[in-house]
N, CA, C and O atoms as CSV, one atom per row, in Angstrom:
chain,resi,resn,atom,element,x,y,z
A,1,UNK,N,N,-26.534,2.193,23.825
A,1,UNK,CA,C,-25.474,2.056,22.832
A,1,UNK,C,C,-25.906,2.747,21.543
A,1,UNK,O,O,-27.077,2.846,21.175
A,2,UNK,N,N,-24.671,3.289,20.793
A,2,UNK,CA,C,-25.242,4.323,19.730
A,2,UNK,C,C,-25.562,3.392,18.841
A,2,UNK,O,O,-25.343,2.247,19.236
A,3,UNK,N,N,-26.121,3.519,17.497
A,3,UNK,CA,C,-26.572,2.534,16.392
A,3,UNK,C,C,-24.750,2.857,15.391
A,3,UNK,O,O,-23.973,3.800,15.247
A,4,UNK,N,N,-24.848,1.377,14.934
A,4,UNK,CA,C,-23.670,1.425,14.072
A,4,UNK,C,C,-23.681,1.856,12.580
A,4,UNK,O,O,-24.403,1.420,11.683
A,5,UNK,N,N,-22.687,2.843,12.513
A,5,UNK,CA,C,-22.723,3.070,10.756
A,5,UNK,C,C,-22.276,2.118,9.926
A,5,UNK,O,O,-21.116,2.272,9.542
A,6,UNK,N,N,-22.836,1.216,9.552
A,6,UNK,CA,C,-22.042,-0.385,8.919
A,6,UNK,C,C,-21.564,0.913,7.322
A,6,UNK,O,O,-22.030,1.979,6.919
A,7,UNK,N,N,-20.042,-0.320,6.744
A,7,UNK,CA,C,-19.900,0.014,5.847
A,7,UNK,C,C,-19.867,-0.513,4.744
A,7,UNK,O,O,-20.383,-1.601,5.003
A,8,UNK,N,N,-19.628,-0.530,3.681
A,8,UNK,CA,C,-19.536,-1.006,2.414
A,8,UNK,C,C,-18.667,-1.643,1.647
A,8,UNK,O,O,-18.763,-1.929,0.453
A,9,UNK,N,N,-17.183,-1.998,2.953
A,9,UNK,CA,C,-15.722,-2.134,2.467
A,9,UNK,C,C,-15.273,-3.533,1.804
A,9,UNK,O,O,-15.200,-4.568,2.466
A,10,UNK,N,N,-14.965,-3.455,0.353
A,10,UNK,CA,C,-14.151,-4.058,-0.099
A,10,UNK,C,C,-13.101,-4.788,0.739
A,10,UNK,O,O,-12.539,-4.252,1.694
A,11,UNK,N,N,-12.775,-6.535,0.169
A,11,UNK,CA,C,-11.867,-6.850,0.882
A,11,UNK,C,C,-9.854,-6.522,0.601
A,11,UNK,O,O,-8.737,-6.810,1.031
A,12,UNK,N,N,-10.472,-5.860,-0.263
A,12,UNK,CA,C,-9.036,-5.248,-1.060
A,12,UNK,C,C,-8.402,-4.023,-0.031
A,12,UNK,O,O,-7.218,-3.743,0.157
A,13,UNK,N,N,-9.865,-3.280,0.678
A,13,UNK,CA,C,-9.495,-2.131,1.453
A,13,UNK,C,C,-9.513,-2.632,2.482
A,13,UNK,O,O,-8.674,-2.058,3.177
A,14,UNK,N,N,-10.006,-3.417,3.033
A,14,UNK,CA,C,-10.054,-3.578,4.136
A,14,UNK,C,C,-8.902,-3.449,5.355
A,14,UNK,O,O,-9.215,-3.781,6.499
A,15,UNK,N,N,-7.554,-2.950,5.053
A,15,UNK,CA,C,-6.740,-2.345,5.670
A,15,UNK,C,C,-6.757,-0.820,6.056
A,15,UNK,O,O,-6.273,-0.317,7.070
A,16,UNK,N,N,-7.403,-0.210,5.055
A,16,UNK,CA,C,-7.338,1.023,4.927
A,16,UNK,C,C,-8.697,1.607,5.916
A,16,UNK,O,O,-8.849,2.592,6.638
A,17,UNK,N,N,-9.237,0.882,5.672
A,17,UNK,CA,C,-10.953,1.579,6.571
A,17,UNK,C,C,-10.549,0.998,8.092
A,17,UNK,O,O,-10.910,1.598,9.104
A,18,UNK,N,N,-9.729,-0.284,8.141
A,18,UNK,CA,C,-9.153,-0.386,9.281
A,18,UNK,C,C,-7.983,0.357,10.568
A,18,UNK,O,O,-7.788,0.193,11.772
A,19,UNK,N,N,-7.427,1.199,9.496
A,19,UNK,CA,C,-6.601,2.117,9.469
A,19,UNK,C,C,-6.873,3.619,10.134
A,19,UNK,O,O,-6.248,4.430,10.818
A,20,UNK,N,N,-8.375,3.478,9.428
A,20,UNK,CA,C,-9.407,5.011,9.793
A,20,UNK,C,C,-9.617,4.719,11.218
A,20,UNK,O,O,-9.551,5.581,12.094
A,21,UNK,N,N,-9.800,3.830,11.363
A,21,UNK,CA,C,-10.224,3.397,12.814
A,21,UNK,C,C,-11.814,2.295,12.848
A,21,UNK,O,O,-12.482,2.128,13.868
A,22,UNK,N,N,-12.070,1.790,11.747
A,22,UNK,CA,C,-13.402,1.143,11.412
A,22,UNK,C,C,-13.365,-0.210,12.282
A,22,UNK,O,O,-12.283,-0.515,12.784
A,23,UNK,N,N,-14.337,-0.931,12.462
A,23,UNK,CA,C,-14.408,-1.798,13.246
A,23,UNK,C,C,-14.933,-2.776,12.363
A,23,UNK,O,O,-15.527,-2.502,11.320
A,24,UNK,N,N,-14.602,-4.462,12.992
A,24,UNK,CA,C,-15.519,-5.876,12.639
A,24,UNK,C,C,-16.817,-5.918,13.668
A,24,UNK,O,O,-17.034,-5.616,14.842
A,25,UNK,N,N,-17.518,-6.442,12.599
A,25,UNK,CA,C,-18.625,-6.682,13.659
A,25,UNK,C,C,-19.144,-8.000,13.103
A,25,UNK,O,O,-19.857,-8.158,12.112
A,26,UNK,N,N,-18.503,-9.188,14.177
A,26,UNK,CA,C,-18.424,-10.638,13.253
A,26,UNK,C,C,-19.811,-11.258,13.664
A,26,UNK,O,O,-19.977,-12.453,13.420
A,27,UNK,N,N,-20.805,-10.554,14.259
A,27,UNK,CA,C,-22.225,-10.965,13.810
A,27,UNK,C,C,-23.174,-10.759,12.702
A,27,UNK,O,O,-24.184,-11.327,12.286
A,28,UNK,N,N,-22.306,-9.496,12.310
A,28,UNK,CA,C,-23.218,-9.140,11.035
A,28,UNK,C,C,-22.328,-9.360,9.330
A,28,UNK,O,O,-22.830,-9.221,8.215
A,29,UNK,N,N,-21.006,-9.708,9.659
A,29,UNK,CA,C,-19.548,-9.870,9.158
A,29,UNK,C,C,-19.856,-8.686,8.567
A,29,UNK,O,O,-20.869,-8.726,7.869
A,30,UNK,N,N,-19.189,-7.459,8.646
A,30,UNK,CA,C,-19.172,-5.894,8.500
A,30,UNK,C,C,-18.970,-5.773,9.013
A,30,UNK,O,O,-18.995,-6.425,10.056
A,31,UNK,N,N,-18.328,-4.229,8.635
A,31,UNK,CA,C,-17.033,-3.211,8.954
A,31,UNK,C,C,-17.824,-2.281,9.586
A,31,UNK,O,O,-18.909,-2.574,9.084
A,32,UNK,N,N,-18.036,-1.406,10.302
A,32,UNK,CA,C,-18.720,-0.532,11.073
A,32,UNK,C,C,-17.542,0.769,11.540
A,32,UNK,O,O,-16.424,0.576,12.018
A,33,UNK,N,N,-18.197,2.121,11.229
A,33,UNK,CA,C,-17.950,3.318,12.021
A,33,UNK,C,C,-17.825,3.626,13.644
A,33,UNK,O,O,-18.687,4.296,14.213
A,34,UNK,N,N,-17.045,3.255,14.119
A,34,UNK,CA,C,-17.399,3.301,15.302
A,34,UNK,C,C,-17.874,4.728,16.165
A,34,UNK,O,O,-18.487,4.793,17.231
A,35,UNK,N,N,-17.471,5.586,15.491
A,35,UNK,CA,C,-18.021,7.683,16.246
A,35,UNK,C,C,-18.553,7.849,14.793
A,35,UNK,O,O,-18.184,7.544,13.659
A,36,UNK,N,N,-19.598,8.481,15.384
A,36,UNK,CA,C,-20.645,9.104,14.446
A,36,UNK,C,C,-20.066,10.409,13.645
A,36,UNK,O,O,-20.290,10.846,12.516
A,37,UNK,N,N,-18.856,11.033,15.191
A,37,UNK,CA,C,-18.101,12.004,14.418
A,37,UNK,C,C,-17.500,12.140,13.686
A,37,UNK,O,O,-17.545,13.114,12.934
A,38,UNK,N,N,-16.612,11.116,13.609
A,38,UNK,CA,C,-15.736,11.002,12.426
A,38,UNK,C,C,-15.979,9.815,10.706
A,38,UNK,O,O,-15.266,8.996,10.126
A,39,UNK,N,N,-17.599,10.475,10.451
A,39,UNK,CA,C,-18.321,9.448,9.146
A,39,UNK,C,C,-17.435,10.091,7.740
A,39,UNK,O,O,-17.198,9.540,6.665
A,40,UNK,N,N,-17.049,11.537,8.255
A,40,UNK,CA,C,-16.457,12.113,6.797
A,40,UNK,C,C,-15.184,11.190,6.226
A,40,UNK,O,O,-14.762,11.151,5.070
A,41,UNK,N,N,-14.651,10.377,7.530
A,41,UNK,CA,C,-13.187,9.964,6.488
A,41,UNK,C,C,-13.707,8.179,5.562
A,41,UNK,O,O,-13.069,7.553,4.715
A,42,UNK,N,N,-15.179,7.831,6.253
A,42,UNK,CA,C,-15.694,6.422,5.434
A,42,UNK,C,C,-16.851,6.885,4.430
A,42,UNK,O,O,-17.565,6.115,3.789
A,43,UNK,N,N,-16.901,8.099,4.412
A,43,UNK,CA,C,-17.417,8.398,3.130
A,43,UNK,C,C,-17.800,7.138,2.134
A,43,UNK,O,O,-18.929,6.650,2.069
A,44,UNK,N,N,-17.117,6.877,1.677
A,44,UNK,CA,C,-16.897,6.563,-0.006
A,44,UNK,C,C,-17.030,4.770,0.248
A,44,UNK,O,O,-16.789,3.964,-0.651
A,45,UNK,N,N,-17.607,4.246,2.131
A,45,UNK,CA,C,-17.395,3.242,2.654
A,45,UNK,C,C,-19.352,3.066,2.733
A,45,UNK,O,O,-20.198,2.184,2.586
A,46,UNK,N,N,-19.279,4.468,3.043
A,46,UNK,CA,C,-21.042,4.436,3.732
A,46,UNK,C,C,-21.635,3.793,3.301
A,46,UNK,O,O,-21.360,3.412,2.163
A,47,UNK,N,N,-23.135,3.166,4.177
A,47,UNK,CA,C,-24.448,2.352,3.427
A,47,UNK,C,C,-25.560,3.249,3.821
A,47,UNK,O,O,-25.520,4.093,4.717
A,48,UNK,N,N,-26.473,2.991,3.109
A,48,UNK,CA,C,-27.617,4.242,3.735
A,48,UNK,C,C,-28.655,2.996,4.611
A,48,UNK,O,O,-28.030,1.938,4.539
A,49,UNK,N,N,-29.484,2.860,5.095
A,49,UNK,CA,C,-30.646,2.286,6.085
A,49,UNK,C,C,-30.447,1.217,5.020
A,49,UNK,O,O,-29.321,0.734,4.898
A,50,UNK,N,N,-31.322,0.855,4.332
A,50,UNK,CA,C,-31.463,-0.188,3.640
A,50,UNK,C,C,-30.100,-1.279,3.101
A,50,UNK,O,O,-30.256,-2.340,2.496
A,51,UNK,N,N,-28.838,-0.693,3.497
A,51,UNK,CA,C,-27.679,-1.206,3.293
A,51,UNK,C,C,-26.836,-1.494,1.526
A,51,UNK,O,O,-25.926,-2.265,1.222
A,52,UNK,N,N,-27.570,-0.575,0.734
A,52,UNK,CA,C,-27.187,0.068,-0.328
A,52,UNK,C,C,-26.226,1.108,-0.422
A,52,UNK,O,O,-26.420,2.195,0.121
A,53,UNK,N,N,-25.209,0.851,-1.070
A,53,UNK,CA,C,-23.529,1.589,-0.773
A,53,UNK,C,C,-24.611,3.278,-1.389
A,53,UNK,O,O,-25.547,3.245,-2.188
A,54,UNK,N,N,-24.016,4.618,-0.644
A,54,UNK,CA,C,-24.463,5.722,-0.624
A,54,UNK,C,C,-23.545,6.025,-2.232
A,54,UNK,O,O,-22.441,5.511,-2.412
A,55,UNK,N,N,-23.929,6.537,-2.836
A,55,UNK,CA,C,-23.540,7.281,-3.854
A,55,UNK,C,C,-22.984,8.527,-3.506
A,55,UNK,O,O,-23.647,9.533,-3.253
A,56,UNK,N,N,-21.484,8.428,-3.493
A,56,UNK,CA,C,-20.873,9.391,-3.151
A,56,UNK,C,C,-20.904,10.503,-4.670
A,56,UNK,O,O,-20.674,11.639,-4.257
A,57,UNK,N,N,-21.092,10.521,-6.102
A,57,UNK,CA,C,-20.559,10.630,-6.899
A,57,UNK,C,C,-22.254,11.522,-7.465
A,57,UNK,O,O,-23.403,11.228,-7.136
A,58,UNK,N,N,-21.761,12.643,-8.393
A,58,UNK,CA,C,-23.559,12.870,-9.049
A,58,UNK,C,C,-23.567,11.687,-9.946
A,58,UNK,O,O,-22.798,10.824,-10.372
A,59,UNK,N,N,-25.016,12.125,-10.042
A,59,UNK,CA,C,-25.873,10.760,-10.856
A,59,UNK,C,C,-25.774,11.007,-12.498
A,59,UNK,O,O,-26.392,10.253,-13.250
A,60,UNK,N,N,-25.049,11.988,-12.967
A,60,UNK,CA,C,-24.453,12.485,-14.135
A,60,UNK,C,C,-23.419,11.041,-14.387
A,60,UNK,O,O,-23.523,10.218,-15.297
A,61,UNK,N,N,-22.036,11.075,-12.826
A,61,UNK,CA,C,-21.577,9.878,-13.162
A,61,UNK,C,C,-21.601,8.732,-14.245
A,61,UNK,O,O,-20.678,8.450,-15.008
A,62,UNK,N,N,-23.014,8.040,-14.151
A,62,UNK,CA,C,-23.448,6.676,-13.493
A,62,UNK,C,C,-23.462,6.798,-15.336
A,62,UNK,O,O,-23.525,5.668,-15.821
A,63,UNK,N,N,-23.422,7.793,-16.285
A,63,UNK,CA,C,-24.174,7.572,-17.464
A,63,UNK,C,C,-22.903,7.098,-17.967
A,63,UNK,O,O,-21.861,7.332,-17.354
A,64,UNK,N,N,-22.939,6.273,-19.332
A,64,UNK,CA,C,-22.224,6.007,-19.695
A,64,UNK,C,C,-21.476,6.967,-21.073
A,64,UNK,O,O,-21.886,8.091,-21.364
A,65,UNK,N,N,-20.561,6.410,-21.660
A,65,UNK,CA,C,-20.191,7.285,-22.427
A,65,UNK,C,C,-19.816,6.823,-23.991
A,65,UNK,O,O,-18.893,7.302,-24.649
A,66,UNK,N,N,-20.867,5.641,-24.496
A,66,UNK,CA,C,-21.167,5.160,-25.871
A,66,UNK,C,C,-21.051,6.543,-26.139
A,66,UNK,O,O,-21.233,7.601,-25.535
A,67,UNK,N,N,-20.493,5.964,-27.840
A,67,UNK,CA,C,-20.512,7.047,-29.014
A,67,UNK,C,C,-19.669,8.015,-28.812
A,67,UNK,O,O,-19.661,8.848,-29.719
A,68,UNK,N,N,-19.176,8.147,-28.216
A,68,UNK,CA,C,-18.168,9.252,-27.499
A,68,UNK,C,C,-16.737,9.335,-28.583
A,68,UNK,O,O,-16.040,8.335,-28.412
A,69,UNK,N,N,-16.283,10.093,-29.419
A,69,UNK,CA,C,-15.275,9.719,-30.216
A,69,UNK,C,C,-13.905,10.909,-29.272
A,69,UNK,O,O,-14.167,12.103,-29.126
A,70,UNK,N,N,-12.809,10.423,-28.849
A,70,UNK,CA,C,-11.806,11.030,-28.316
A,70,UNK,C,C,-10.921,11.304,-29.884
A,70,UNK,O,O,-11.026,10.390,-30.702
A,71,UNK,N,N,-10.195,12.358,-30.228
A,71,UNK,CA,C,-9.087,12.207,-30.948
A,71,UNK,C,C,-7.814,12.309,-30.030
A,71,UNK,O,O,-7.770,12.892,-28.947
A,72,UNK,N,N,-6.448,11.418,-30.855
A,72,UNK,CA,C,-5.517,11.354,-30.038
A,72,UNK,C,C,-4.509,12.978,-30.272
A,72,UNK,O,O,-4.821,13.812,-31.122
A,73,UNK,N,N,-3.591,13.094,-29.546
A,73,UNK,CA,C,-2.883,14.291,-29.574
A,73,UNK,C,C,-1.533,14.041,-29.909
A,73,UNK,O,O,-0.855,15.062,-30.023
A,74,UNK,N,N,-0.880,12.829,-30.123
A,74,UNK,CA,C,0.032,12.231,-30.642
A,74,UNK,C,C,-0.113,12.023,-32.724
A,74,UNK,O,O,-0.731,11.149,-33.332
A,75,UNK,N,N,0.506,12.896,-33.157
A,75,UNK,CA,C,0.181,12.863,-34.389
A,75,UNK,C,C,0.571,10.938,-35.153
A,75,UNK,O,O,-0.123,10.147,-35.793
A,76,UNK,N,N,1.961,10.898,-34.643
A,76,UNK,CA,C,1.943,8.989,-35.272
A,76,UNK,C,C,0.793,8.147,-33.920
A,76,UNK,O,O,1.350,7.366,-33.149
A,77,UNK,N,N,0.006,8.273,-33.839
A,77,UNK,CA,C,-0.714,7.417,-33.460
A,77,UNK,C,C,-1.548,6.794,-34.173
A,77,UNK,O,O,-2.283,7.325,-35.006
A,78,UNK,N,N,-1.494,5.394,-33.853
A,78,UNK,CA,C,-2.465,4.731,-35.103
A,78,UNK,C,C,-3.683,3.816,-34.029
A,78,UNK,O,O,-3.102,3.308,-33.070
A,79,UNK,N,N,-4.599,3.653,-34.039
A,79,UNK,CA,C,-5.712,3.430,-33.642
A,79,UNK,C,C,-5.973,1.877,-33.953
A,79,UNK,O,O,-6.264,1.555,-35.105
A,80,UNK,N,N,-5.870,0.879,-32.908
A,80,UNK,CA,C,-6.555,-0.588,-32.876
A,80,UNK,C,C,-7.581,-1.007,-33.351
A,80,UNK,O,O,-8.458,-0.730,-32.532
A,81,UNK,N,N,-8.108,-1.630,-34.381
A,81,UNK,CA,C,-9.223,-2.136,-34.343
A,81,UNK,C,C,-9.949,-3.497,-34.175
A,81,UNK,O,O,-10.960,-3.990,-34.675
A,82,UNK,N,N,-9.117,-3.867,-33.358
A,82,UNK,CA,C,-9.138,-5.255,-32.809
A,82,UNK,C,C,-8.718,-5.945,-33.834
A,82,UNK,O,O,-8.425,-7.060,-33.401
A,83,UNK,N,N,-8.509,-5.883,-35.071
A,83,UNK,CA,C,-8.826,-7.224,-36.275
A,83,UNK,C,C,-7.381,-7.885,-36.305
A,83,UNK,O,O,-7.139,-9.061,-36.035
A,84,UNK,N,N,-6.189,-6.612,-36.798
A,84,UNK,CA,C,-4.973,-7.079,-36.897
A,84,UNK,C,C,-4.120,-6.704,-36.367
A,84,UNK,O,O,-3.809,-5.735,-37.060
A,85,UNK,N,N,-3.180,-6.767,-35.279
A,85,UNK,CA,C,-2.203,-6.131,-34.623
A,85,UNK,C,C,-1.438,-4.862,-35.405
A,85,UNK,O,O,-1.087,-5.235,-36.524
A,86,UNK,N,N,-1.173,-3.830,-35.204
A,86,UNK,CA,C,-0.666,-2.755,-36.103
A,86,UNK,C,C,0.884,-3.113,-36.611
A,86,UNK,O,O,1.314,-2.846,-37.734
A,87,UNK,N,N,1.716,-3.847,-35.426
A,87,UNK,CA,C,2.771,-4.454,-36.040
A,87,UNK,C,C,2.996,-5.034,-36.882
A,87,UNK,O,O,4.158,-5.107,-37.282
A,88,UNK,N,N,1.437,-6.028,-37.825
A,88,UNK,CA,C,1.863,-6.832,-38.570
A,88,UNK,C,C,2.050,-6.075,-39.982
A,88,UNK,O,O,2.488,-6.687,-40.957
């Protein structure tokens, strides 16, 4: 028997990876790949050996984005600052 690609699936998706064709595997309660051939469409589902979700994304991602100032492109826009509702 081939080894199973377990996956990483949310119970929110869990229609959708079901959909791909993914399987239960109610001994290990996980979702599993069942063809090795078709891993490209659970991508974003995968675990690597150790059962740590694969990082589909670069590691640029992961940084955050403190300090970051956006300006808006809407000239009447007025900007929240939590303290007082702008309506008042």
């Amino acid at each position: 028997m081939a080894a199973k690609n377990y996956l990483n699936v949310p119970y929110a998706e869990k229609d959708a990876a079901k959909a791909l064709g993914a399987r239960w595997d109610p001994a290990k309660k996980k979702w599993y790949a069942p063809d090795s051939s078709a891993l490209g469409e659970f991508s974003q589902w995968l675990e690597d050996a150790a059962g740590a979700k694969k990082s589909t994304k670069p590691s640029a991602a992961k940084k955050t984005l403190q300090g970051v100032v956006t300006k808006a492109v809407d000239k009447n826009f007025v900007a929240y600052s939590g303290e007082l509702p702008p309506w008042s």
